[in-house]
SEZAFI-434332 format. One record per residue (C-alpha): x negated, y negated, z; residue number from 1. Coordinates in Angstrom, 3 decimals. Each point is the difference from the previous one (the first is absolute). Layout:
BEGIN
pt x: X | y: Y | z: Z | num: NUM
...
***
This chain:
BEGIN
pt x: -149.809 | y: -86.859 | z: 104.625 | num: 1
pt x: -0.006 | y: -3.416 | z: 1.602 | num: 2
pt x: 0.420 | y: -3.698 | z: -1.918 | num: 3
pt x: -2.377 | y: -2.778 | z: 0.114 | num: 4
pt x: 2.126 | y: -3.233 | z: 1.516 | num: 5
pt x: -1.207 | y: -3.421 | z: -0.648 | num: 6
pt x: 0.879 | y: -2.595 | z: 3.082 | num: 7
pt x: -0.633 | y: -3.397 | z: -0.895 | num: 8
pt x: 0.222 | y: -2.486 | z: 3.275 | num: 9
pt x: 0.095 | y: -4.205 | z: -1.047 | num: 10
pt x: -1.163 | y: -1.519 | z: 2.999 | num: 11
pt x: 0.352 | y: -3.632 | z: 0.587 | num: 12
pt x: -0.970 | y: -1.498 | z: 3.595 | num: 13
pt x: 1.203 | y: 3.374 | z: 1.166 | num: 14
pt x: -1.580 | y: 0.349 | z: 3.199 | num: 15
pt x: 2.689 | y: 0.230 | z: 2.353 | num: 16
pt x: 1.758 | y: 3.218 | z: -1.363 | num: 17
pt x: -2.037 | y: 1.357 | z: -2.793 | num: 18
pt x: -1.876 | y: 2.402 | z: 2.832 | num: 19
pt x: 3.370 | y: 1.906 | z: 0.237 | num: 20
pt x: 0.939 | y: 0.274 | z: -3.329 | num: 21
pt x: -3.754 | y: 1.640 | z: -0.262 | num: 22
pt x: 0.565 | y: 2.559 | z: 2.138 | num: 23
pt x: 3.808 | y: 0.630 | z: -1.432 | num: 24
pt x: -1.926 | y: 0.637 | z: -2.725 | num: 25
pt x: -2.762 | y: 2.240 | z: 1.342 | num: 26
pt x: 2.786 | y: 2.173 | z: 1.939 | num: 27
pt x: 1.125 | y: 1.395 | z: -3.489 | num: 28
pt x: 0.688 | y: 3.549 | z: -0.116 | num: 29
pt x: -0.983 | y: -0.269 | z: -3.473 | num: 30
pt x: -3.867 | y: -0.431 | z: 0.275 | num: 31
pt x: -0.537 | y: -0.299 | z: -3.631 | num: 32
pt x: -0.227 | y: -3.830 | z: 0.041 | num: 33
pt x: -2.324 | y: -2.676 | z: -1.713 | num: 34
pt x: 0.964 | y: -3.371 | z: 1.779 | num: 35
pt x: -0.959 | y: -2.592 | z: -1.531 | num: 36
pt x: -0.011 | y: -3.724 | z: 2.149 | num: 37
pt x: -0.553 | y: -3.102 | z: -1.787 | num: 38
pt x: -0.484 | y: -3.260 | z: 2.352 | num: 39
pt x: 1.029 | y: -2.930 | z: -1.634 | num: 40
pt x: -1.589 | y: -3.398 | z: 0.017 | num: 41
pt x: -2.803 | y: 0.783 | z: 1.357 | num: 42
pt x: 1.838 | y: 1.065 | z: 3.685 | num: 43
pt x: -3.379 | y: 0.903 | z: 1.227 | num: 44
pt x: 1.590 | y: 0.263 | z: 3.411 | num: 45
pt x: 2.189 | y: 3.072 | z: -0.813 | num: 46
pt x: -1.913 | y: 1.236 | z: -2.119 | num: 47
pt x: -2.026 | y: 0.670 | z: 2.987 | num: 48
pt x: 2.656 | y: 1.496 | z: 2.212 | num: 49
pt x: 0.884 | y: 2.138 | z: -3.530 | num: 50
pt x: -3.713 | y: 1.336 | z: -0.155 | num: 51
pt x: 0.068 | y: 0.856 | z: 4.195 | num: 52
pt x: 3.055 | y: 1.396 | z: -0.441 | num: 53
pt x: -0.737 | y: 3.168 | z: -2.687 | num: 54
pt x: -4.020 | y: -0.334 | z: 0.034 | num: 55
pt x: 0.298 | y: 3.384 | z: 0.658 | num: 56
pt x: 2.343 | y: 1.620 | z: -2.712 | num: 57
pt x: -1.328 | y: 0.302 | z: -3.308 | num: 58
pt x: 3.464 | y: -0.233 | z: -1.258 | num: 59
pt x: -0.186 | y: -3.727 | z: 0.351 | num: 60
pt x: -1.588 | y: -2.835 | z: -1.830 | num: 61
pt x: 0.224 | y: -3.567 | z: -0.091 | num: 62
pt x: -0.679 | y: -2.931 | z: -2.409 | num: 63
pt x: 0.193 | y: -4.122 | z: 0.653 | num: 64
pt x: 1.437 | y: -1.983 | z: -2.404 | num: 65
pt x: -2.150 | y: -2.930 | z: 0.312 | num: 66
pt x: 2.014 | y: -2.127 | z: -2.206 | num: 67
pt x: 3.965 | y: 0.573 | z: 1.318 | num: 68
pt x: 1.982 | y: 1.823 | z: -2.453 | num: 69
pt x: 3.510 | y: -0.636 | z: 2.257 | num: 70
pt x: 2.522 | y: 2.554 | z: 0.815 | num: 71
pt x: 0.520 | y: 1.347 | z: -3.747 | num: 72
pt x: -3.050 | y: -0.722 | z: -1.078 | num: 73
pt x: -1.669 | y: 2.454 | z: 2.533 | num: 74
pt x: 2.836 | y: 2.662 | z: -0.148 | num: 75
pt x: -0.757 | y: 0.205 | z: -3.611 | num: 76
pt x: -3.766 | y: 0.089 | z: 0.404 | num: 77
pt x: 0.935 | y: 3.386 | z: 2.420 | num: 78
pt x: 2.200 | y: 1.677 | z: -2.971 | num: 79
pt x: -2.565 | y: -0.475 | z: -1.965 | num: 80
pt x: -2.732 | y: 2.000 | z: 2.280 | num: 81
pt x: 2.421 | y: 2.903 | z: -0.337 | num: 82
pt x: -1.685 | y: 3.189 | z: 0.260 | num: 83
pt x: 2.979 | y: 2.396 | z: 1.092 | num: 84
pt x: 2.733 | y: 1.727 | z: -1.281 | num: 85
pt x: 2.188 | y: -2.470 | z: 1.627 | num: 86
pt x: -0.724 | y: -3.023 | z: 1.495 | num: 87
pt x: 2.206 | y: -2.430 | z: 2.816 | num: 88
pt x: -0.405 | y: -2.991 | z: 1.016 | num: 89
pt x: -0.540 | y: -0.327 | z: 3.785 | num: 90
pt x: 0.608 | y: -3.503 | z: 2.323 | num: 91
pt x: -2.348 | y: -1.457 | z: 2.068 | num: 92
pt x: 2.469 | y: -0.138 | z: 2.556 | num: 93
pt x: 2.583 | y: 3.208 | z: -0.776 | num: 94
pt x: -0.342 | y: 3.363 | z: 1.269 | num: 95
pt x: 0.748 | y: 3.930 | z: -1.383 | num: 96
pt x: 1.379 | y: 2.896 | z: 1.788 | num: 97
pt x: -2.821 | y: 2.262 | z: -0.071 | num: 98
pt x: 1.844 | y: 2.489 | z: -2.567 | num: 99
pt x: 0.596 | y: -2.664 | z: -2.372 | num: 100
pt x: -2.669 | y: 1.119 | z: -2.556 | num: 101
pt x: 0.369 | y: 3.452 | z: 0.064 | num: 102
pt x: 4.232 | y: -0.751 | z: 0.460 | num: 103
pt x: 0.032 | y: -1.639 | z: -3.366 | num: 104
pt x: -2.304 | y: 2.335 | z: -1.705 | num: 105
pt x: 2.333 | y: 2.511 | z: 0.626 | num: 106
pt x: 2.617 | y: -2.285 | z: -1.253 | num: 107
pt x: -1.765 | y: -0.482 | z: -3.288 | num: 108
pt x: -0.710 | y: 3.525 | z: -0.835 | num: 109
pt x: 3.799 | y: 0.908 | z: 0.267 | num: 110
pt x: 0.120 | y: -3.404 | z: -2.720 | num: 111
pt x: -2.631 | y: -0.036 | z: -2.717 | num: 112
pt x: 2.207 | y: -2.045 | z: -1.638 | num: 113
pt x: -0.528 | y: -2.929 | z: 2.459 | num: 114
pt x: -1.860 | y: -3.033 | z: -0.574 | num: 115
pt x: 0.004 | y: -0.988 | z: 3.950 | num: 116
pt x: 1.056 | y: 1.793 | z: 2.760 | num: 117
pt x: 1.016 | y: -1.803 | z: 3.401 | num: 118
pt x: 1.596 | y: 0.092 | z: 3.439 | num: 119
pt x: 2.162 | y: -2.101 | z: 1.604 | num: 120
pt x: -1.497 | y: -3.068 | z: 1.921 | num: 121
pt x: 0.383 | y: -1.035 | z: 3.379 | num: 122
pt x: -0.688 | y: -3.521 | z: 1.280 | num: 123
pt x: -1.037 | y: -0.664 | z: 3.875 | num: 124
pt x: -1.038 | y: -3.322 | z: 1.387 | num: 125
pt x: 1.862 | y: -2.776 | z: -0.623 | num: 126
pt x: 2.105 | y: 1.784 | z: -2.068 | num: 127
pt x: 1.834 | y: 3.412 | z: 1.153 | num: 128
pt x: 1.829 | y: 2.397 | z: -3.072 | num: 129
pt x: -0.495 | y: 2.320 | z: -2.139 | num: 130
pt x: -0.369 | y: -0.453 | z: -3.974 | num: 131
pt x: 0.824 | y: 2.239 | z: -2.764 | num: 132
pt x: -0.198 | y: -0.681 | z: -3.801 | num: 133
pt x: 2.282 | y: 2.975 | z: -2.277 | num: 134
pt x: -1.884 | y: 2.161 | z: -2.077 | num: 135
pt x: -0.383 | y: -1.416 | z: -3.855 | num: 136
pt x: 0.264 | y: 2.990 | z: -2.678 | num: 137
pt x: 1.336 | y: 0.447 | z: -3.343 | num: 138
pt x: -1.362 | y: -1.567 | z: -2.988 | num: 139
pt x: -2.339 | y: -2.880 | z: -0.016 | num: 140
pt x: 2.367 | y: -2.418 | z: -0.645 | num: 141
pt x: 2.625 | y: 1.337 | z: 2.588 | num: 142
pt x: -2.847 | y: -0.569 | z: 2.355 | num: 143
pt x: -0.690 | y: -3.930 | z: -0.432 | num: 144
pt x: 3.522 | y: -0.453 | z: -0.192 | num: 145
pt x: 0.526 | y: 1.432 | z: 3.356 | num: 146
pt x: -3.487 | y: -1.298 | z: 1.588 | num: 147
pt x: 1.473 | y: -3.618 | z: -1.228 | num: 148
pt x: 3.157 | y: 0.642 | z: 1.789 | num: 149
pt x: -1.206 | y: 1.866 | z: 3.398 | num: 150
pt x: -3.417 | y: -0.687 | z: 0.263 | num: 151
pt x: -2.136 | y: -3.117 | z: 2.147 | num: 152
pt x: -1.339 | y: 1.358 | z: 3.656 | num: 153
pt x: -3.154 | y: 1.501 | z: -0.833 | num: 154
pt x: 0.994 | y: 2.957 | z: 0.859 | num: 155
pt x: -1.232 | y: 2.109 | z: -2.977 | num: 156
pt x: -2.744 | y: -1.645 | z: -0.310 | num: 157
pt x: -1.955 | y: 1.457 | z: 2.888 | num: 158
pt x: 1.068 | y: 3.434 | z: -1.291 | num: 159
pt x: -2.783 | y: 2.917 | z: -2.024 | num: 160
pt x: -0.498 | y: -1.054 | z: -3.603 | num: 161
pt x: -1.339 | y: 2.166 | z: -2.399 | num: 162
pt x: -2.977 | y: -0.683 | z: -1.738 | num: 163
pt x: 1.448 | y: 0.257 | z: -3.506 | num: 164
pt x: 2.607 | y: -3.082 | z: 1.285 | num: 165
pt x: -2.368 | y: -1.848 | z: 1.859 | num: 166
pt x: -2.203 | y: -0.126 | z: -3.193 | num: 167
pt x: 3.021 | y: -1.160 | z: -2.094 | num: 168
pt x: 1.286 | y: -2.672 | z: 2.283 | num: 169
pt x: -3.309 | y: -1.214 | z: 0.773 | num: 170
pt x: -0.316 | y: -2.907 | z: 1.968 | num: 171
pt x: 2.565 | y: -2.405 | z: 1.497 | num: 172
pt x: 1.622 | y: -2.731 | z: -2.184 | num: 173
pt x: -0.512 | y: -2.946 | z: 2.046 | num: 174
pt x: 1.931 | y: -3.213 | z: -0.184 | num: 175
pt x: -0.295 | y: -3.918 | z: 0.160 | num: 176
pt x: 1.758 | y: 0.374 | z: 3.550 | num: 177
pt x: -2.447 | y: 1.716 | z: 1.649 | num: 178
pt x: 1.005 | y: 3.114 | z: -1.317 | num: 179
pt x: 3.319 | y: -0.103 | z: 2.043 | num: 180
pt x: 1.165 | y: 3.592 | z: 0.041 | num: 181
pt x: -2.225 | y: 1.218 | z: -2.717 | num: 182
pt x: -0.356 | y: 3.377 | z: 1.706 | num: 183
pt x: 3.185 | y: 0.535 | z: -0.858 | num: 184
pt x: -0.596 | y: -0.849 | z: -3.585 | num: 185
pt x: -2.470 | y: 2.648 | z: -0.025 | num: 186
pt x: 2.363 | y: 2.434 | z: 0.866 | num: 187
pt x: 2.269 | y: -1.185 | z: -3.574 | num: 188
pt x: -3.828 | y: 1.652 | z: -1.475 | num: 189
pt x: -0.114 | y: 2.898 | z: 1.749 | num: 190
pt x: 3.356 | y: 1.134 | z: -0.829 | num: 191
pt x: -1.190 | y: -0.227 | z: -3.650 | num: 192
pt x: -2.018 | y: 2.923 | z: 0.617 | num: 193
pt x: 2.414 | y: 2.071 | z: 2.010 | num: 194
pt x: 2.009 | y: 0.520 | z: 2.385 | num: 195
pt x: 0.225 | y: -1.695 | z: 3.940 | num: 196
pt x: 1.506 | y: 2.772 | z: 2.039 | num: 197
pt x: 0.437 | y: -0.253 | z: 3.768 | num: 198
pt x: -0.611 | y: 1.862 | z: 2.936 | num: 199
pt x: 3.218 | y: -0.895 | z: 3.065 | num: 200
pt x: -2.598 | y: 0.121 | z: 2.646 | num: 201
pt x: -1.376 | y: -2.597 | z: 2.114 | num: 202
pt x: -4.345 | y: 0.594 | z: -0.675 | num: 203
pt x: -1.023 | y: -3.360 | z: -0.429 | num: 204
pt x: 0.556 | y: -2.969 | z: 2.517 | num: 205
pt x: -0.351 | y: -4.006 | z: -0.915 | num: 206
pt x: -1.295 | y: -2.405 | z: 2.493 | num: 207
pt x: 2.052 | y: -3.798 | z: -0.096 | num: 208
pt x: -1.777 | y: -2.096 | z: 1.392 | num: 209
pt x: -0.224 | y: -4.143 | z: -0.275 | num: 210
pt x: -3.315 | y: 0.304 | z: -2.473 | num: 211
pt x: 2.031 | y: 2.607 | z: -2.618 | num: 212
pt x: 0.164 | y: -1.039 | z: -3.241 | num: 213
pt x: 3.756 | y: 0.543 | z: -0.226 | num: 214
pt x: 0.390 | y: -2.149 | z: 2.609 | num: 215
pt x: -1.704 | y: -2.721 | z: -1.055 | num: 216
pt x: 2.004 | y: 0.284 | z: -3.319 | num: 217
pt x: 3.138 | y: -0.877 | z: 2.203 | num: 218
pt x: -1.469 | y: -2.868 | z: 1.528 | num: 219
pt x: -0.404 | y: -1.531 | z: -3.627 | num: 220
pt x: 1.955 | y: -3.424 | z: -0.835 | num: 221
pt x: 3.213 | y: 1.047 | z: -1.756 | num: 222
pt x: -1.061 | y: -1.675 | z: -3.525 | num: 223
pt x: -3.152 | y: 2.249 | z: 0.004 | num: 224
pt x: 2.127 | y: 3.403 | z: 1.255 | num: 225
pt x: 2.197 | y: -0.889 | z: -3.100 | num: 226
pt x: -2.871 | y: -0.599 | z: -2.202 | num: 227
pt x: -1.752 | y: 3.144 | z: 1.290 | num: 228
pt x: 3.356 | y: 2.512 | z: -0.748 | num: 229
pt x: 0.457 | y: -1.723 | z: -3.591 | num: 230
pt x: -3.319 | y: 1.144 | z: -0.810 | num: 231
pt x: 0.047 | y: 3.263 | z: 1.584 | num: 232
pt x: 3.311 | y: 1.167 | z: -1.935 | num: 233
pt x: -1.776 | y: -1.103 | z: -2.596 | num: 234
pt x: -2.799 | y: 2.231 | z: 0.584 | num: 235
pt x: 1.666 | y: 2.645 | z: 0.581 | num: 236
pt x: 2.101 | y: 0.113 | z: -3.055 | num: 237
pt x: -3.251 | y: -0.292 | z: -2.071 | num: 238
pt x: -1.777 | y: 2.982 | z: 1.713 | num: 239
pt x: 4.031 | y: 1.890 | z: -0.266 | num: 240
pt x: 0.028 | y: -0.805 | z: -4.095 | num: 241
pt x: -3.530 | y: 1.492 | z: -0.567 | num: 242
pt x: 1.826 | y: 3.567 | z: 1.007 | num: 243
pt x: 1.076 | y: 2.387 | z: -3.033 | num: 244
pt x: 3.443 | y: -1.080 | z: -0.817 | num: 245
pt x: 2.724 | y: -1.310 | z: -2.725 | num: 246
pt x: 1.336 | y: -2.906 | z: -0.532 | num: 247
pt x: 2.731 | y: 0.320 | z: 1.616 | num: 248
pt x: -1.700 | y: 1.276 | z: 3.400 | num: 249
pt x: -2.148 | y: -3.234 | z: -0.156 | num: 250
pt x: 2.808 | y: -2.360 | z: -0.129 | num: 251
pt x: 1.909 | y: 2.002 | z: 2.967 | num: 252
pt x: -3.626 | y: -0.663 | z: 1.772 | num: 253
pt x: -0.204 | y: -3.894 | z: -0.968 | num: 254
pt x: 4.065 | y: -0.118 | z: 1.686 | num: 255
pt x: -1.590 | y: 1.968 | z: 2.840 | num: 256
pt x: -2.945 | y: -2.939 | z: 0.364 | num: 257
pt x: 2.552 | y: -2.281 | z: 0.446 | num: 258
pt x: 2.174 | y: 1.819 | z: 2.240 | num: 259
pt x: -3.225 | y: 0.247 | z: 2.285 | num: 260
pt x: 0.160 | y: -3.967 | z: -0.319 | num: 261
pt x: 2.624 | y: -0.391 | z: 2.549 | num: 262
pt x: 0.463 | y: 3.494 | z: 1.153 | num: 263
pt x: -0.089 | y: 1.578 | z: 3.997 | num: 264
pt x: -3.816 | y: -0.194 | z: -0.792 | num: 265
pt x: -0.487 | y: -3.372 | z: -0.751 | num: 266
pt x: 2.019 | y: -0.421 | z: 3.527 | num: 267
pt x: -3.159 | y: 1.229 | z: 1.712 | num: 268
pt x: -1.863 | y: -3.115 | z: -0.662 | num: 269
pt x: 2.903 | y: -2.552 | z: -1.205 | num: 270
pt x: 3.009 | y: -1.490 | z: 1.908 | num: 271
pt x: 2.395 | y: 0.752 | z: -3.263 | num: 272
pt x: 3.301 | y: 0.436 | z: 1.868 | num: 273
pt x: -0.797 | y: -4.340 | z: 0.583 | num: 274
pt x: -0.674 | y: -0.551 | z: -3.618 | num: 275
pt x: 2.468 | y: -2.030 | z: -2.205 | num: 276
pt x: 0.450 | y: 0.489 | z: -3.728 | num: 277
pt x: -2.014 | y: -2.531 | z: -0.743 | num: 278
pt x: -2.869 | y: 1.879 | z: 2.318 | num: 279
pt x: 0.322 | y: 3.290 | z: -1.896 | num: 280
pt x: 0.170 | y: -1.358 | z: -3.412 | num: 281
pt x: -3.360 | y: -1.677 | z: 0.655 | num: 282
pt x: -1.529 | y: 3.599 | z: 1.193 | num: 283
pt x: 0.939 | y: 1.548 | z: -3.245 | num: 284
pt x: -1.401 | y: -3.213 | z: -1.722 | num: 285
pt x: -3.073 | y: 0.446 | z: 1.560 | num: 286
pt x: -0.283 | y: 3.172 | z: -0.491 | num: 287
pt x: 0.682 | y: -0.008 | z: -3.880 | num: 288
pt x: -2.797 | y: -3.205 | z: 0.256 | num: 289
pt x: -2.429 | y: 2.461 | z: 1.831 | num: 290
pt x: -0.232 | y: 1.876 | z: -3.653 | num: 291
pt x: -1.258 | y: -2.901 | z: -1.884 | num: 292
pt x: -2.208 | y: 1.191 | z: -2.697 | num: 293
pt x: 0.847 | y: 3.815 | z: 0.944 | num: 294
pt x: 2.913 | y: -0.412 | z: -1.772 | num: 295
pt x: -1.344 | y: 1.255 | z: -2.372 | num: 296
pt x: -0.812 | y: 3.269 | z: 1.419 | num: 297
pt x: 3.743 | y: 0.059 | z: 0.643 | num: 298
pt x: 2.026 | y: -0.747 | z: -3.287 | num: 299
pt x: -1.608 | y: 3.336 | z: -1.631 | num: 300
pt x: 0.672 | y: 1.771 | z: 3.317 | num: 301
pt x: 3.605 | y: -0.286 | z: 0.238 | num: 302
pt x: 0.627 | y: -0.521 | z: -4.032 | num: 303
pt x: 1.460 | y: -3.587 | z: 0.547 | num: 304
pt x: -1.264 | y: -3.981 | z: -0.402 | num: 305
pt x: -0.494 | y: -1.728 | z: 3.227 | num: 306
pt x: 2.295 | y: -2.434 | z: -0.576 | num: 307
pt x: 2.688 | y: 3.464 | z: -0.400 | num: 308
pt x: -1.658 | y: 1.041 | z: 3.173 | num: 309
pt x: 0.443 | y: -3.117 | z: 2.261 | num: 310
pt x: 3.884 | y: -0.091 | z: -1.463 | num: 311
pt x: 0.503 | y: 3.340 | z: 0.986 | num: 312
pt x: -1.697 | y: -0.577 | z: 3.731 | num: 313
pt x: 2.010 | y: -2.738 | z: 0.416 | num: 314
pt x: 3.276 | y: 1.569 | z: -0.881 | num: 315
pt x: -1.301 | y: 3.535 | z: 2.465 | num: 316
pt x: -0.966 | y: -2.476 | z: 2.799 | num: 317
pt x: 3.624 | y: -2.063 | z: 0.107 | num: 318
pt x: 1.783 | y: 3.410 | z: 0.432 | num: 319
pt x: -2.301 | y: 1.410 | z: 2.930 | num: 320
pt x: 1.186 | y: 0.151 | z: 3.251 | num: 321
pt x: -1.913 | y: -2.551 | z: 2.549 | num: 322
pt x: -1.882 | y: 2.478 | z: 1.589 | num: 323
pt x: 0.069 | y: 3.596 | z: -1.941 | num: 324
pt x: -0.269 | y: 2.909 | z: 2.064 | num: 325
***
């Protein structure tokens, strides 16, 4: 019996690399593909090189978003073209081992309990290691509490989703900072539906290069990197609190939001070692600010006022190390 896999491939101004992650792609062992490319902004140009490139497998088809949708826009448009049992998101620029398919189908029939199943990650260009994210299991809340905790390189996130998942995450919460990290805040949706269990091997391998996304993030002035984490903590706590849980478990994931405010993960895009007090009482100002009138989506949440909430992230924040660990 063989499985239907969806493959949805965003491509941008893709032209220089998207031709090998094609034929990464058409090397599966796992023939049983429907691949999906969506050309934003009107790209006519690789769109072009996309329709040369697989004009002759019927596996393939291609649409052009005439009016841009950007990066989480179109990655959302591709979930929702889903037509597989799973479905993964593949870069314009990345390639896959050509077992990586059939690898994590295996994978997923020894877990029918899994939401997402992924390998590890390795990065080659400008950037040379190798990326794991742990396996997230137990109960749903259990889950966002450790995704909130472990969790930012989009590691995951290129991984086989189910279709029952994929349907309940939907599409990708994007923010006022141009959706800074919100791929990972898709993630804190997926493990809503079930589990995110890895696979140690090395099947799918990240291209940095100058044009990344990520790396552009980095290259942001500091005031907008700071800006851009507030809001993604608090994205990702409102995704985590959605999951079937007590009281109790959401306040433990509210403490976790703001350990992720100044935590090794925040290091990735912050100089926080540098920061004085008066630095890191302004990020957790900002991000308690960044709720605004979602507030009130929190008080019932975590069975307190705001004004009991704020007290209480003041007091948490004063007693955490300068950078947790």
């Amino acid at each position: 019996m063989t499985e239907l896999v969806s493959i949805g491939v965003p491509v941008f101004r893709g032209i220089k690399f998207v031709g090998e992650a094609l034929q990464s792609i058409q090397a599966q062992t796992h023939s049983d593909l429907d691949v999906l490319i969506s050309v934003d902004g009107a790209d006519h140009e690789s769109a072009a090189l996309c329709k040369h490139l697989v004009r002759d497998d019927p596996r393939f088809s291609l649409v052009i978003q005439e009016a841009q949708l950007g990066w989480a826009g179109n990655i959302s448009f591709l979930m929702s073209q889903n037509k597989g049992a799973f479905w993964y998101f593949h870069q314009q620029d990345d390639i896959v081992s050509p077992d990586y398919v059939q690898s994590l189908l295996e994978h997923a029939r020894k877990h029918p309990e899994a939401a997402v199943l992924y390998s590890d990650l390795e990065a080659f260009g400008n950037l040379q290691l190798v990326m794991h994210q742990n396996s997230l299991l137990g109960t749903p809340a259990a889950r966002e509490i450790g995704l909130l905790h472990d969790h930012l390189a989009a590691v995951a996130f290129r991984g086989l989703t189910r279709q029952a998942a994929l349907d309940q995450a939907r599409g990708i919460r994007q923010n006022e900072i141009e959706s800074f990290a919100a791929e990972t805040t898709w993630m804190a949706s997926v493990a809503r539906a079930g589990e995110l269990v890895r696979l140690p091997r090395v099947l799918y391998l990240k291209r940095f290069h100058d044009e990344n996304l990520h790396t552009k993030w980095l290259h942001w002035p500091l005031e907008k990197r700071k800006k851009a984490w507030q809001v993604h903590c608090r994205d990702m706590f409102l995704e985590a609190v959605r999951a079937e849980a007590t009281t109790l478990e959401r306040r433990l994931m509210w403490f976790a939001a703001l350990t992720r405010l100044m935590s090794r993960l925040a290091a990735h895009y912050l100089p926080l070692a540098e920061f004085s007090a008066e630095e890191r009482g302004q990020m957790l100002d900002g991000f308690l600010e960044s709720f605004d009138t979602l507030s009130r989506e929190v008080e019932p949440a975590l069975g307190l006022s705001w004004p009991e909430i704020t007290v209480s992230s003041c007091s948490f924040f004063e007693h955490q190390p300068k950078l947790s660990s």
